[in-house]
MMTF fields as JSON, N, C-alpha, C and O atoms, coordinates in Angstrom:
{
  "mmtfVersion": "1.0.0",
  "mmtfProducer": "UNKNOWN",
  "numBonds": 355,
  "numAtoms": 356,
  "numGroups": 89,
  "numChains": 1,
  "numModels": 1,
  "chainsPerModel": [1],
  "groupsPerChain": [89],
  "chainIdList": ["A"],
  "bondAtomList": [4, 2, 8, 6, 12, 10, 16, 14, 20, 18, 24, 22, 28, 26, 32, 30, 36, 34, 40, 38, 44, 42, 48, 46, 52, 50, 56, 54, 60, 58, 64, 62, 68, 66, 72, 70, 76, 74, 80, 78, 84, 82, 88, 86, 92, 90, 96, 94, 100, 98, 104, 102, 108, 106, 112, 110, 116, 114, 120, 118, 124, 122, 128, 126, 132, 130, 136, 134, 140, 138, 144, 142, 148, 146, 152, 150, 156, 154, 160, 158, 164, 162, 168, 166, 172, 170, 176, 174, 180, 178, 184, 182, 188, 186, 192, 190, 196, 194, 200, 198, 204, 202, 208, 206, 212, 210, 216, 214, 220, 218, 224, 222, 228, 226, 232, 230, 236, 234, 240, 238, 244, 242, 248, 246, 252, 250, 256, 254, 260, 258, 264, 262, 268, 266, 272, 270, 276, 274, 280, 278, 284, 282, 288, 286, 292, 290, 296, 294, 300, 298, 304, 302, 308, 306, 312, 310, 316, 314, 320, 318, 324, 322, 328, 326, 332, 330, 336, 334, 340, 338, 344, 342, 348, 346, 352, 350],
  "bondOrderList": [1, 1, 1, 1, 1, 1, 1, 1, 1, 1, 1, 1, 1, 1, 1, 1, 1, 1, 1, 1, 1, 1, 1, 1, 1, 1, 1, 1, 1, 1, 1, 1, 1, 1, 1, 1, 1, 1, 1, 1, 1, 1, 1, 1, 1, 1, 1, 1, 1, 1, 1, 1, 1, 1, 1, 1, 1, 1, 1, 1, 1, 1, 1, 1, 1, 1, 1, 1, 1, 1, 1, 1, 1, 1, 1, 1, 1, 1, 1, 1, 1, 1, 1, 1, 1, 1, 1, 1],
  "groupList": [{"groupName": "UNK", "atomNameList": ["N", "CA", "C", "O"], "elementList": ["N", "C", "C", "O"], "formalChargeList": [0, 0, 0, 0], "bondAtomList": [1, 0, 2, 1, 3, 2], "bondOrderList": [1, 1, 2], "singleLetterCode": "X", "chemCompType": "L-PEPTIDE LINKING"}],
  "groupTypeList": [0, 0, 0, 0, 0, 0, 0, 0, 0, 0, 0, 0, 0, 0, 0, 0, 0, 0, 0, 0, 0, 0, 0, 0, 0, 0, 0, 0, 0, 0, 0, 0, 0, 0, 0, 0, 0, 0, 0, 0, 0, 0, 0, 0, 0, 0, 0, 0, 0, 0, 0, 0, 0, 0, 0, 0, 0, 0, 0, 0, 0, 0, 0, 0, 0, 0, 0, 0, 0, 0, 0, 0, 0, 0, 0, 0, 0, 0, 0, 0, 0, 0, 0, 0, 0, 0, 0, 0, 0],
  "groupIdList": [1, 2, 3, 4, 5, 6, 7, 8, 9, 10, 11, 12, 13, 14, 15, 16, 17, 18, 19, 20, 21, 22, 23, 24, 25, 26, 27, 28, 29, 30, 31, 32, 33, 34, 35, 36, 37, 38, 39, 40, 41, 42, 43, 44, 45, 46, 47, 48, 49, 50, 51, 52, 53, 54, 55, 56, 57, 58, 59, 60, 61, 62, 63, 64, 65, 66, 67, 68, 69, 70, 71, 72, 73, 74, 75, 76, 77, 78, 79, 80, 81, 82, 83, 84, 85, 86, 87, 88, 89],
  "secStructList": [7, 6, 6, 7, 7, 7, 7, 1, 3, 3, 3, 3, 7, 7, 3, 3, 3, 6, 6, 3, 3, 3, 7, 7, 3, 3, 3, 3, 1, 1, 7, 7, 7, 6, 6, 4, 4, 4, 6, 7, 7, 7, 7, 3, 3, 3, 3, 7, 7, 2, 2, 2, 2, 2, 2, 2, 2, 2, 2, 2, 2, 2, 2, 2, 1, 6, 6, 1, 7, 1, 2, 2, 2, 2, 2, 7, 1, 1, 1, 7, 7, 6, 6, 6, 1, 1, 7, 7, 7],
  "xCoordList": [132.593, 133.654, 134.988, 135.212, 135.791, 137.147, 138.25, 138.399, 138.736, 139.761, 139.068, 139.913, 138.379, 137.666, 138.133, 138.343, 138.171, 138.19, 137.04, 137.325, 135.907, 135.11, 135.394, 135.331, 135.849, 135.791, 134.979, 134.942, 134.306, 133.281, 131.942, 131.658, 131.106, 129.791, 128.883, 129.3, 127.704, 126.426, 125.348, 125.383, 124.552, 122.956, 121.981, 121.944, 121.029, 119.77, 118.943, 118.886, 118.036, 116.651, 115.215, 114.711, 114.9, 113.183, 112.131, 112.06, 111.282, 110.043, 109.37, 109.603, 108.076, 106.731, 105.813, 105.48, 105.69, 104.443, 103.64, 103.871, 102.371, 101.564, 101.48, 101.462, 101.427, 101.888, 103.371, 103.666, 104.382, 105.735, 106.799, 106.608, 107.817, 109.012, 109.947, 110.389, 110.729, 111.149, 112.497, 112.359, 114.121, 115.037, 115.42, 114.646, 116.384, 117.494, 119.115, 119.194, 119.862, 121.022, 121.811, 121.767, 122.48, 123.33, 125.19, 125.658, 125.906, 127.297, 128.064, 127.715, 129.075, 130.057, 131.216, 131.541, 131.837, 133.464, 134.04, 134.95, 133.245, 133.872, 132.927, 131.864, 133.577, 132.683, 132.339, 132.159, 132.136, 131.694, 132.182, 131.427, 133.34, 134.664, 134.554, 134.754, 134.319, 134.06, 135.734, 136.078, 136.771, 137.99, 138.481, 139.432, 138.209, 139.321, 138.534, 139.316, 137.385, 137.319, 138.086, 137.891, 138.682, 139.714, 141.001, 141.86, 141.103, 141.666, 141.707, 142.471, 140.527, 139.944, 138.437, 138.344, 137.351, 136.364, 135.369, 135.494, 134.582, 134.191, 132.703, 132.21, 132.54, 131.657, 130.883, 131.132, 129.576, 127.824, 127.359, 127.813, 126.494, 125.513, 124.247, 124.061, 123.378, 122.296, 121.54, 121.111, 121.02, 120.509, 119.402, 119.069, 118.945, 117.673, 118.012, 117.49, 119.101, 119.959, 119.874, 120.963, 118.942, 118.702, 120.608, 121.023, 121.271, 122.742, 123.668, 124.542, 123.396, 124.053, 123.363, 124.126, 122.238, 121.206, 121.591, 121.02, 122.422, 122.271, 123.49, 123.585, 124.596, 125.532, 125.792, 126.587, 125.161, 125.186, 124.31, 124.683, 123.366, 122.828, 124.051, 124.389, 124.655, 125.265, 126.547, 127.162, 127.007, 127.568, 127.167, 127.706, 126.146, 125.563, 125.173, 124.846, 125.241, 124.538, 126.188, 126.146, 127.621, 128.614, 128.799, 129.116, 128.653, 128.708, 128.074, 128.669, 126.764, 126.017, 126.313, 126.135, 126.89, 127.089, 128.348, 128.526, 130.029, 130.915, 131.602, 132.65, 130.92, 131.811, 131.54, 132.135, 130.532, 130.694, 131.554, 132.174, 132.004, 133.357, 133.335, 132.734, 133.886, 133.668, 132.662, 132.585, 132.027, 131.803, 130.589, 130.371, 130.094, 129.357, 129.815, 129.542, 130.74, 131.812, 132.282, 132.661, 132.689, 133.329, 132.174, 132.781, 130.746, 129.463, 129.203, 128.676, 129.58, 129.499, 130.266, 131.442, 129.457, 129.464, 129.129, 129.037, 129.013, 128.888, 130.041, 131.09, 130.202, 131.237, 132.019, 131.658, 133.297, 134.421, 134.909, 135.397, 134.79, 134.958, 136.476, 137.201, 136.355, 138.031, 137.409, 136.239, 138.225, 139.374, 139.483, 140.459, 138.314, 138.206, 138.704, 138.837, 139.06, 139.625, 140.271, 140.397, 141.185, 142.035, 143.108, 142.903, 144.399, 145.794, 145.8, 145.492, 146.052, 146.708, 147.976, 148.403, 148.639, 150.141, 150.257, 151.331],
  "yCoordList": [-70.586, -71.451, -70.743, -70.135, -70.813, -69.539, -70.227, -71.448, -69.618, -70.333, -70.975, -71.48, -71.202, -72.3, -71.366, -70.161, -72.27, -71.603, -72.374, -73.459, -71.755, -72.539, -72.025, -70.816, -73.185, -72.844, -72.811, -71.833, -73.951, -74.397, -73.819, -73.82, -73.337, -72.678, -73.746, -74.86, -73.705, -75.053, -73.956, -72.881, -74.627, -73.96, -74.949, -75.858, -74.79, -75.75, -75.065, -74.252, -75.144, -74.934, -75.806, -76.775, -74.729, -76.006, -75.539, -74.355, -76.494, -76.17, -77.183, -78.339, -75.971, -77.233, -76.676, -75.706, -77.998, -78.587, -79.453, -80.647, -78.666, -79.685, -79.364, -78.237, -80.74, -80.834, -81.497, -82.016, -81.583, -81.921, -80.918, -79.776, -81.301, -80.346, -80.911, -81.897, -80.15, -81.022, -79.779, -78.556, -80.78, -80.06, -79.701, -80.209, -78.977, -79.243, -78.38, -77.369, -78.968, -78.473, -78.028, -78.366, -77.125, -75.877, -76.307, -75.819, -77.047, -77.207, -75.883, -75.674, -75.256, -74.628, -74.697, -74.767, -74.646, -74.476, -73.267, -73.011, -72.602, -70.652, -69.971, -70.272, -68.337, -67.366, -66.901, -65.695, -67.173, -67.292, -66.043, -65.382, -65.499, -64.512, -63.946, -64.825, -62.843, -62.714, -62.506, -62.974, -61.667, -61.45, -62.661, -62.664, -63.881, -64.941, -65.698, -66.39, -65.636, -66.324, -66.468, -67.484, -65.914, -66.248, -66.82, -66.961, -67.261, -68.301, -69.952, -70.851, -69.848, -71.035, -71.133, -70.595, -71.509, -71.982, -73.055, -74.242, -72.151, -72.431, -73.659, -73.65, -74.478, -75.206, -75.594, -75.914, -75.747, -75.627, -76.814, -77.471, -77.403, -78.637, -78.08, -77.965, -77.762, -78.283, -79.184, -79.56, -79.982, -81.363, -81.337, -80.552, -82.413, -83.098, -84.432, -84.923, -84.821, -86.276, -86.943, -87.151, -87.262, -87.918, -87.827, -86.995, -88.688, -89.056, -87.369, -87.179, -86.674, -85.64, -84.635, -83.726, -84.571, -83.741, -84.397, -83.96, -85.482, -86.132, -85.781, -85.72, -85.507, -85.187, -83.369, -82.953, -82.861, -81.132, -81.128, -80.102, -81.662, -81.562, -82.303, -81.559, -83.302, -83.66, -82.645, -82.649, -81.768, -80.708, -79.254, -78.729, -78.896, -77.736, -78.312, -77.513, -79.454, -79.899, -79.705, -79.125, -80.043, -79.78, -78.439, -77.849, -77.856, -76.323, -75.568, -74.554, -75.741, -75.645, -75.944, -75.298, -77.324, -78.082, -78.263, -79.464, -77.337, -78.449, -78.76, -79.404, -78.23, -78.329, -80.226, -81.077, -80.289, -82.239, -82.666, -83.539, -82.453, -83.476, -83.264, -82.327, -84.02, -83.867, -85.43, -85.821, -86.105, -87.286, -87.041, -87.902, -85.908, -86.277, -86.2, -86.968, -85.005, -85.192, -86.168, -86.376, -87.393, -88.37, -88.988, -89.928, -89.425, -89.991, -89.734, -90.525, -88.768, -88.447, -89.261, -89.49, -89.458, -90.652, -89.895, -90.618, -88.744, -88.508, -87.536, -87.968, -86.342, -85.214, -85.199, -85.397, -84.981, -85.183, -84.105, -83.126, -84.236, -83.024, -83.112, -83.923, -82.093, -81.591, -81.253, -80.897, -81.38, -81.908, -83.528, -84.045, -84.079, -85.548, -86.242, -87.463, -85.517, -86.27, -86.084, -86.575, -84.619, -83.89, -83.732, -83.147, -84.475, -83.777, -82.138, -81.201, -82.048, -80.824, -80.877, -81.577, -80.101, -79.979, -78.178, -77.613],
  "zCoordList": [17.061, 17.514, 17.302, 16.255, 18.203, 18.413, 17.248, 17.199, 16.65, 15.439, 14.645, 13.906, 14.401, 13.044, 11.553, 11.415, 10.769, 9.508, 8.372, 7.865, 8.104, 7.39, 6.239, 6.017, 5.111, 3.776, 2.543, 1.798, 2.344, 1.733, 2.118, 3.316, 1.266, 1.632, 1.982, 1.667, 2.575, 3.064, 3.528, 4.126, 3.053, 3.004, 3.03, 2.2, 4.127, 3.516, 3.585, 4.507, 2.668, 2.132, 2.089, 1.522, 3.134, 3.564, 2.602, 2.273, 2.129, 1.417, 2.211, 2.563, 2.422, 2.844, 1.585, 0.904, 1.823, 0.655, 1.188, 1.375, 1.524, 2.048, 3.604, 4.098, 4.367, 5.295, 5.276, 6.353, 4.24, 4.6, 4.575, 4.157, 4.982, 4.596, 4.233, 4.823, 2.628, 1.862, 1.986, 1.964, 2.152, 2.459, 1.046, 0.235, 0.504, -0.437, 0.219, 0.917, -0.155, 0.562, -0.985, -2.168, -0.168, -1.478, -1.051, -0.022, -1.773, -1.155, -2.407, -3.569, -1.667, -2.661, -1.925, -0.74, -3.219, -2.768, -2.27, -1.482, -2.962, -2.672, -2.402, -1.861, -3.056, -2.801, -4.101, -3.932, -5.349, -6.648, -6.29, -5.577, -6.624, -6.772, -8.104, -8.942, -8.604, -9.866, -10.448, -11.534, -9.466, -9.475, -9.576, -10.358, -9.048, -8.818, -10.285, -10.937, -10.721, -11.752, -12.851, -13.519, -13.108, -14.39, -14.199, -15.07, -12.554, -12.073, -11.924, -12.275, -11.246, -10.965, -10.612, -9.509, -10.963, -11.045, -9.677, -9.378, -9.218, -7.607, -8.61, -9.737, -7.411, -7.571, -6.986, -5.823, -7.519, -6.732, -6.803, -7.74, -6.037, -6.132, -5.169, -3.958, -6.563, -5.584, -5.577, -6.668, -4.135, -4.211, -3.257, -2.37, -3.701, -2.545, -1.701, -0.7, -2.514, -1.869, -0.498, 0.035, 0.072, 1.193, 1.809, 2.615, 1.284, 1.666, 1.765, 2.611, 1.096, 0.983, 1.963, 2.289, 2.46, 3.45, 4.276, 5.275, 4.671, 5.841, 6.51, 7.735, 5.554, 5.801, 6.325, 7.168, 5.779, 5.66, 6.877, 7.446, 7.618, 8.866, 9.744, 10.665, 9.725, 10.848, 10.924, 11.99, 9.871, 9.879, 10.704, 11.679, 9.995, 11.046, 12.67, 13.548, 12.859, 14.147, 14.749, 15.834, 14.318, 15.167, 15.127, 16.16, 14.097, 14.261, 14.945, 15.31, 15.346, 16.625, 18.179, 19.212, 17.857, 19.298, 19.325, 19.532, 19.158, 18.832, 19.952, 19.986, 21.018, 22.397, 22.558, 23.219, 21.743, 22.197, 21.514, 22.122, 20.307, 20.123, 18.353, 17.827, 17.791, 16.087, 15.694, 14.53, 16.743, 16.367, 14.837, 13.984, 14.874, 13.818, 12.641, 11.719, 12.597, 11.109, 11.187, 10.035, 12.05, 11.238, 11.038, 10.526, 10.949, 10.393, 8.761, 7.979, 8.555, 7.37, 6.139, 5.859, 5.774, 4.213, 2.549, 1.557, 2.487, 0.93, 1.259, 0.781, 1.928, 1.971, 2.751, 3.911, 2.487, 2.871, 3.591, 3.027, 5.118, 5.844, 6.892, 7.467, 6.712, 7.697, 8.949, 9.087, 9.799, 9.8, 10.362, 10.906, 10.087, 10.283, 9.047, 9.128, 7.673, 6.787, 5.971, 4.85, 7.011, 5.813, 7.075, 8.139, 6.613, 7.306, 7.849, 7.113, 8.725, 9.538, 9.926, 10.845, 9.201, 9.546, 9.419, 9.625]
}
């Protein structure tokens, strides 16, 4: 996508087990900076969170598709995504 600036890292991770497939999604703030660490301190979650997987897919799905519009970032209910919920000036 031409101009985007993605800041925050997102990862998902499939495990099958079985016959299922079980997601977990990786959110960070940074680039675990070893230089900037004695600055400020980047931060990780990793989860299995139904609510939080639900969100990090309707993310990669505009990042995939974003010529349709931002409607799925504003769907999102656990993470707080830009620019549907962060000022641009």
């Amino acid at each position: 996508m031409p101009q985007l600036k993605v800041h925050a890292k997102l990862c998902i991770i499939k495990k099958r087990k079985g016959n299922k497939t079980i997601q977990y999604g990786f959110v960070s703030t940074g680039n675990l900076n070893e230089k900037t660490s004695t600055v400020y301190g980047d931060h990780c979650l990793l989860t299995a969170n139904r609510n939080v997987m639900a969100d990090i897919n309707r993310i990669f799905h505009y990042l995939e598709n974003w010529k349709t519009g931002i409607e799925h970032l504003r769907m999102c209910k656990t993470l707080v995504v830009c620019p549907t919920e962060c000022a641009v000036h």
